[in-house]
C-alpha positions as CSV (number, residue, x, y, z in Angstrom):
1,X,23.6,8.1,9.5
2,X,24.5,6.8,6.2
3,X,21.9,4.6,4.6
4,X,24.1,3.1,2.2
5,X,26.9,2.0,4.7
6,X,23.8,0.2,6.7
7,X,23.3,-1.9,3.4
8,X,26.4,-2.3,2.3
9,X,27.2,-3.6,6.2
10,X,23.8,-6.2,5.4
11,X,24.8,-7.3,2.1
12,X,28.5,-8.1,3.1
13,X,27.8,-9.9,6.6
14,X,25.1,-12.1,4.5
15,X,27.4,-13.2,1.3
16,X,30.0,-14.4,4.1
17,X,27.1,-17.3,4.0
18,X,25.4,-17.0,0.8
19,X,28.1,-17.3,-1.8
20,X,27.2,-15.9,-5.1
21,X,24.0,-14.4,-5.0
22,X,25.0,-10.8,-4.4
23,X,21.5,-9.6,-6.7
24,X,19.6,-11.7,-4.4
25,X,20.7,-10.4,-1.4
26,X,20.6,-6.9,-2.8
27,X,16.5,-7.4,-4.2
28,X,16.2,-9.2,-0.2
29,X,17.7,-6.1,1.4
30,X,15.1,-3.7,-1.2
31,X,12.4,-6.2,0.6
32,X,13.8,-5.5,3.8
33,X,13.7,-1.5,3.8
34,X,10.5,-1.3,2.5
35,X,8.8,-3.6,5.2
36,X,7.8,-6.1,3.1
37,X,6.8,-9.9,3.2
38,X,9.4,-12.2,0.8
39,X,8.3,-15.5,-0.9
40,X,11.4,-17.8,-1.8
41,X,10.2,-20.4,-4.5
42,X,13.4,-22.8,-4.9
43,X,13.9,-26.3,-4.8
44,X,14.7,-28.1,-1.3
45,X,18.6,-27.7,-0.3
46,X,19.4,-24.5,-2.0
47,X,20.0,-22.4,1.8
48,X,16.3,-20.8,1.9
49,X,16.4,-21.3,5.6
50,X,19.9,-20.3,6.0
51,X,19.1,-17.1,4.3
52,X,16.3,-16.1,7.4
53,X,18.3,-17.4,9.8
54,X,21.3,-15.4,8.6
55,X,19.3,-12.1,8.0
56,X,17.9,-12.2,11.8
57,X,21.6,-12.9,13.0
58,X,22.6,-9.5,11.1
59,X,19.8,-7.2,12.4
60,X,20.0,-7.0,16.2
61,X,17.9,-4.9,18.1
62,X,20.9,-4.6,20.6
63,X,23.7,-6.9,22.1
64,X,20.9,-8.3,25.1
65,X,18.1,-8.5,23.3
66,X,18.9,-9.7,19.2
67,X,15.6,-10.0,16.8
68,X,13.5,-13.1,17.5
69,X,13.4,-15.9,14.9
70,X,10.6,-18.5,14.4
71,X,10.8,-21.3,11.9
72,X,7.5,-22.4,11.2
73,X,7.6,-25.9,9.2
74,X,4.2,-26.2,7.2
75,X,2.8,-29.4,6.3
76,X,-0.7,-30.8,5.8
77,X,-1.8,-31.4,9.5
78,X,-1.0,-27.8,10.6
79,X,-4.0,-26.3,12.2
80,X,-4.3,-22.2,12.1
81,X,-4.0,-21.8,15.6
82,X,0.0,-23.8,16.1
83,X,0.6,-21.0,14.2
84,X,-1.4,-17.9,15.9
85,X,-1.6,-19.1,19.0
86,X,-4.5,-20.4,21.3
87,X,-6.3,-19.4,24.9
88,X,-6.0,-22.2,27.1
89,X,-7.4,-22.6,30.7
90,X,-5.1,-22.4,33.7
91,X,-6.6,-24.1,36.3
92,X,-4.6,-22.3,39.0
93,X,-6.3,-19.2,38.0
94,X,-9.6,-21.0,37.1
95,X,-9.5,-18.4,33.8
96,X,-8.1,-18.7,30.1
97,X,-4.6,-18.1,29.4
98,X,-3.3,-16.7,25.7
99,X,-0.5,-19.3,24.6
100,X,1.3,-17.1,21.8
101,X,2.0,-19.0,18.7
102,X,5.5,-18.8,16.7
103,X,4.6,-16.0,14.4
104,X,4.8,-13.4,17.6
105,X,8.3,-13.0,16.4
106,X,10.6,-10.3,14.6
107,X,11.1,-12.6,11.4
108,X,9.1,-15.3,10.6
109,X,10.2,-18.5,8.3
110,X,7.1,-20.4,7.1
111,X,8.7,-23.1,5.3
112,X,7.3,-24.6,2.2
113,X,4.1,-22.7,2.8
114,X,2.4,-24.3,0.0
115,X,2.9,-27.6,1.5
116,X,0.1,-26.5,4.5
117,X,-4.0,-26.5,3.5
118,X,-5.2,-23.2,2.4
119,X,-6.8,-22.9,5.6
120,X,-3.6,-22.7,7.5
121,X,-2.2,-20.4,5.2
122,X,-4.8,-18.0,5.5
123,X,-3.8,-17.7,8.9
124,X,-0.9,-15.5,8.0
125,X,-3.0,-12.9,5.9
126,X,-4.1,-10.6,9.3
127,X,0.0,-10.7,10.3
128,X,1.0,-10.0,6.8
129,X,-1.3,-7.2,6.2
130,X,-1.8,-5.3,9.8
131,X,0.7,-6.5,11.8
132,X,-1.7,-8.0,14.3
133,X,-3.2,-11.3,15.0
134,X,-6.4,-11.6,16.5
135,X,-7.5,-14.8,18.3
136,X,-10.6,-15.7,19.9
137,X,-12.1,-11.9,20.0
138,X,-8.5,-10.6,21.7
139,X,-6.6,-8.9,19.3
140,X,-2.6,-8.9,19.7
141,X,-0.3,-6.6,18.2
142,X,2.7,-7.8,16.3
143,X,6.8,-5.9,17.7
144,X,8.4,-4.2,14.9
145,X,10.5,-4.9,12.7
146,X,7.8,-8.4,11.6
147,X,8.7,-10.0,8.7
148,X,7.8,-13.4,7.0
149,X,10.1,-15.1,4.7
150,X,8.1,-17.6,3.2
151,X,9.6,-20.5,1.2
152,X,7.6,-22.6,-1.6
153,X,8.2,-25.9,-3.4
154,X,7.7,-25.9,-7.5
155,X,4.0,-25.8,-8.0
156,X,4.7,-29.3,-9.9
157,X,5.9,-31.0,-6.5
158,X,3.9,-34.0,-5.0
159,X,1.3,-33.1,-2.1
160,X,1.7,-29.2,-2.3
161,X,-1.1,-26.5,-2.3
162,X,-0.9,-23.8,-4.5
163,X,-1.2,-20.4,-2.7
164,X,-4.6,-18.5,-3.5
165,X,-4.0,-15.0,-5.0
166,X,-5.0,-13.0,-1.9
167,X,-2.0,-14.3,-0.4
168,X,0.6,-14.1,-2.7
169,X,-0.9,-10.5,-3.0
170,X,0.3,-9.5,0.5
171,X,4.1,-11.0,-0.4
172,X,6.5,-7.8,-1.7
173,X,8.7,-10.2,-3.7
174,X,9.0,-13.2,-5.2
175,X,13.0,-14.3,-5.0
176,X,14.5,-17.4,-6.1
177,X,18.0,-18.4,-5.0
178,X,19.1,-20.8,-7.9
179,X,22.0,-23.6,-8.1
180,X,25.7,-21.9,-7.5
181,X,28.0,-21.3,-9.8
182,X,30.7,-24.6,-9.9
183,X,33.4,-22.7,-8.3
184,X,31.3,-21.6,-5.6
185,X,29.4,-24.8,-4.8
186,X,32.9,-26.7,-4.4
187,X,33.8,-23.6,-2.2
188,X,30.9,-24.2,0.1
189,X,30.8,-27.9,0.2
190,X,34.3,-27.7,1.5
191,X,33.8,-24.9,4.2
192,X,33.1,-25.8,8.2
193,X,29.9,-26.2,8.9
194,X,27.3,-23.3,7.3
195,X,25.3,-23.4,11.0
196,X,28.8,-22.6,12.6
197,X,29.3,-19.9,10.2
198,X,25.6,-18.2,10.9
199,X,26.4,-18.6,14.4
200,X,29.6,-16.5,14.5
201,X,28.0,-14.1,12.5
202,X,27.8,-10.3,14.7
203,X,25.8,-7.8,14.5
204,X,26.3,-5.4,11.6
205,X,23.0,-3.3,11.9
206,X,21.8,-1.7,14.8
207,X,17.7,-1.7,15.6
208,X,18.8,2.2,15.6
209,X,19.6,2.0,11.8
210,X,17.3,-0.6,10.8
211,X,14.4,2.0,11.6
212,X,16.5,4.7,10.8
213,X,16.4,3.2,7.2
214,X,13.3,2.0,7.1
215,X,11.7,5.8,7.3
216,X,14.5,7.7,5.3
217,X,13.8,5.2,2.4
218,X,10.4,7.1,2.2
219,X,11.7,10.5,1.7
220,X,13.1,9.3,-1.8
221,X,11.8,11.3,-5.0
222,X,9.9,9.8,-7.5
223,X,9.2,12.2,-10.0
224,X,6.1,12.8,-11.9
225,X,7.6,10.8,-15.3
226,X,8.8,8.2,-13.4
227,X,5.3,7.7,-11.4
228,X,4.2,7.4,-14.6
229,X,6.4,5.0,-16.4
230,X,5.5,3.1,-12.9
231,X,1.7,3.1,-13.8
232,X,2.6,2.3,-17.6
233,X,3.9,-1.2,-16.7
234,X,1.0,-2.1,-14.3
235,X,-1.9,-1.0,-16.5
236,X,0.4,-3.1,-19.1
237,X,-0.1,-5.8,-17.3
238,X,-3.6,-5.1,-17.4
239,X,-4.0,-5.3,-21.2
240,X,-2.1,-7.9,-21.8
241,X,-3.9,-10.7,-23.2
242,X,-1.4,-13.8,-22.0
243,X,-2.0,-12.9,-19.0
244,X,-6.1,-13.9,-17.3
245,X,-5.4,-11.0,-14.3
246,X,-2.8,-7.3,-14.4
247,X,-1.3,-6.4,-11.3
248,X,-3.4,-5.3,-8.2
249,X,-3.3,-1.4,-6.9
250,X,-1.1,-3.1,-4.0
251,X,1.4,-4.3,-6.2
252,X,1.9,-0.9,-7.7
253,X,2.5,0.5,-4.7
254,X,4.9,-2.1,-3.8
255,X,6.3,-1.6,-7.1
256,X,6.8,2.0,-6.2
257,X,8.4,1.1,-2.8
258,X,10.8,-1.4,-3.7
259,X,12.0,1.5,-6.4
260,X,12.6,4.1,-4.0
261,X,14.5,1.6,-1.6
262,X,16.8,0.9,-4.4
263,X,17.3,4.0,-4.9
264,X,18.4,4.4,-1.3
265,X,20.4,1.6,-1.5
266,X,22.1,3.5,-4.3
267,X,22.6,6.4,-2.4
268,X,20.4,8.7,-4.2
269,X,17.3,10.3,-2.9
270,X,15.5,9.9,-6.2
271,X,14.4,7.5,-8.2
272,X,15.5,6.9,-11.8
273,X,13.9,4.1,-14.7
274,X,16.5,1.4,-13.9
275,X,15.4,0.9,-10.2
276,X,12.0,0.4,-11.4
277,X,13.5,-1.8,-14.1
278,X,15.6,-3.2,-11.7
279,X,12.8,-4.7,-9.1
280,X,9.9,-4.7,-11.2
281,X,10.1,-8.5,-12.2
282,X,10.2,-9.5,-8.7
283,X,7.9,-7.5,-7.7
284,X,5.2,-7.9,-10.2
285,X,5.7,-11.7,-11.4
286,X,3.9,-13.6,-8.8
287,X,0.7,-11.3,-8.4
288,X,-0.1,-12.1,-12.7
289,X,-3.0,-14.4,-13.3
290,X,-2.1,-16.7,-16.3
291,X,-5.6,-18.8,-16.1
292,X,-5.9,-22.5,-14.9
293,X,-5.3,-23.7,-19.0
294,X,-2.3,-21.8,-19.6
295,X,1.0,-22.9,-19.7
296,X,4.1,-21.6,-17.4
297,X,7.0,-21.5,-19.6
298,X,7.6,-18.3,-21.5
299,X,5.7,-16.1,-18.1
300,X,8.8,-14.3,-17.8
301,X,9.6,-13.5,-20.8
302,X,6.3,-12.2,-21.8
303,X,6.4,-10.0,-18.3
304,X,9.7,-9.0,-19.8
305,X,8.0,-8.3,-23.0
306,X,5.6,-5.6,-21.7
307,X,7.9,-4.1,-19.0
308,X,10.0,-3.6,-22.3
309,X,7.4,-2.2,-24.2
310,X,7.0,0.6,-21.6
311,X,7.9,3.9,-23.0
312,X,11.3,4.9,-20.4
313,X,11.1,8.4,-19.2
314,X,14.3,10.2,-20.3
315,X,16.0,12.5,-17.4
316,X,16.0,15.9,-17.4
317,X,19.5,18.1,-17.9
């Protein structure tokens, strides 16, 4: 099975929807392989939905039984357990029956996340983390492939909640779609329906593959050097002084995932510098502490700064 005809299948079934945004897609599809959580911050209307929706259309598990998709919509009312689930009491039985919630699914959208009390988003960490949810001393175990695709509203906008670090901790990535190019907007504004689209869209990745992929990405090299230019950047991170918190130990091992899955993506079962290079904005930006007093503007470029300043292995003849 060839690992980089399963991508390459992904990417080209999702940019027949999502015009222009063949580095997102490719940074999603990294996420993907390595089992991880994604966090979309964009503004509203930009297709954050349509990306979920057009992901889970892509990845069956066969042609009866295609992956299950839950939109959750967050907003300040939500309680944990609309989201979890909740035992209710069947009075035909005379005894308590579990009402699964929506995140009992394959891929999860919890939109504009931030817009839900911290309380509610909590509720996500145990699903996020162990792929379980545990609910009134029962504990339920979550079908792979789970996934949540969260999306987020500018910290700036009215009546939102700012996610606490523990939880954007558990997210692999943060991804941003951005405005389209001129050309390509026109091109979409002017094409049928974008839901009709999704919904002709077939299956291009077997549940076969999809797992297939998602353990061969782990046999990937990562050499000694490269391990090491890996732990440069995060203790980097670490030192610097624009920044109030480095990266966690779990973001360098996502660090160190989403490197090997590009590499796989590649077709290479090693890893070189510019897959690190590659995913290590993403994958590093939103777990940094700037402090409550600092300011937001140049945080990328000073994260670009240090992961410049990293001394790059060279590779061996």
């Amino acid at each position: 099975m060839d690992v980089t005809k399963a991508v390459q299948a992904l990417i080209d079934g999702a940019s027949r929807v999502i015009r222009g945004k063949r580095q997102f897609l490719e940074l999603l599809t990294a996420g993907i392989l390595a089992e991880g959580h994604i966090l979309i911050e964009d503004n509203p209307g930009l297709g954050k939905t349509t990306v979920a929706k057009t992901i889970a259309r892509l990845i069956a598990g066969d042609n009866d039984t295609p992956l299950l998709f839950k939109r959750i919509q967050f907003t300040p009312d939500l309680l944990p357990y609309d989201i979890t689930g909740v035992d209710i009491f069947d009075p035909e039985s005379r005894s308590f029956r579990f009402m699964p919630g929506p995140v009992l699914a394959n891929i999860v959208l919890a939109d504009e996340i931030n817009r839900a009390t911290p309380r509610t988003q909590s509720s996500l960490l145990e699903a996020m983390e162990e792929r379980q949810i545990s609910v009134d001393g029962h504990t339920t175990l979550l079908e792979e492939p789970f996934m949540v695709m969260a999306t987020q509203n500018p910290l700036e906008s009215y009546g939102t909640f700012p996610l606490p670090e523990a939880q954007t901790d558990r997210f692999f990535m943060r991804l941003s779609l951005g405005y389209m190019s001129r050309e390509q907007e026109i091109s979409v504004i002017a094409r049928p329906s974008t839901l009709d689209i999704v919904d002709s869209l077939k299956q291009t990745v077997s549940m076969e593959e999809t797992l297939y992929v998602k353990e061969n990405y782990k046999n990937v090299l990562v050499g000694g050097d490269v391990s090491g230019y890996i732990m440069d950047i995060i203790e980097a991170t670490r030192r610097e002084s624009k920044f109030a918190a480095g990266v966690s130990t779990r973001g360098a091992m996502a660090l160190y995932k989403a490197s090997q899955a590009c590499a796989a993506m590649e077709g290479r079962d090693y890893v070189i510098p510019e897959d690190v290079r590659f995913v290590a904005p993403h994958v590093l930006a939103h777990r940094l502490n700037i402090g409550a007093t600092a300011k937001n503007e140049n945080f990328d470029a000073d994260l670009k700064r240090v992961i410049d300043r990293a001394w790059v292995p060279l590779e061996d003849a």
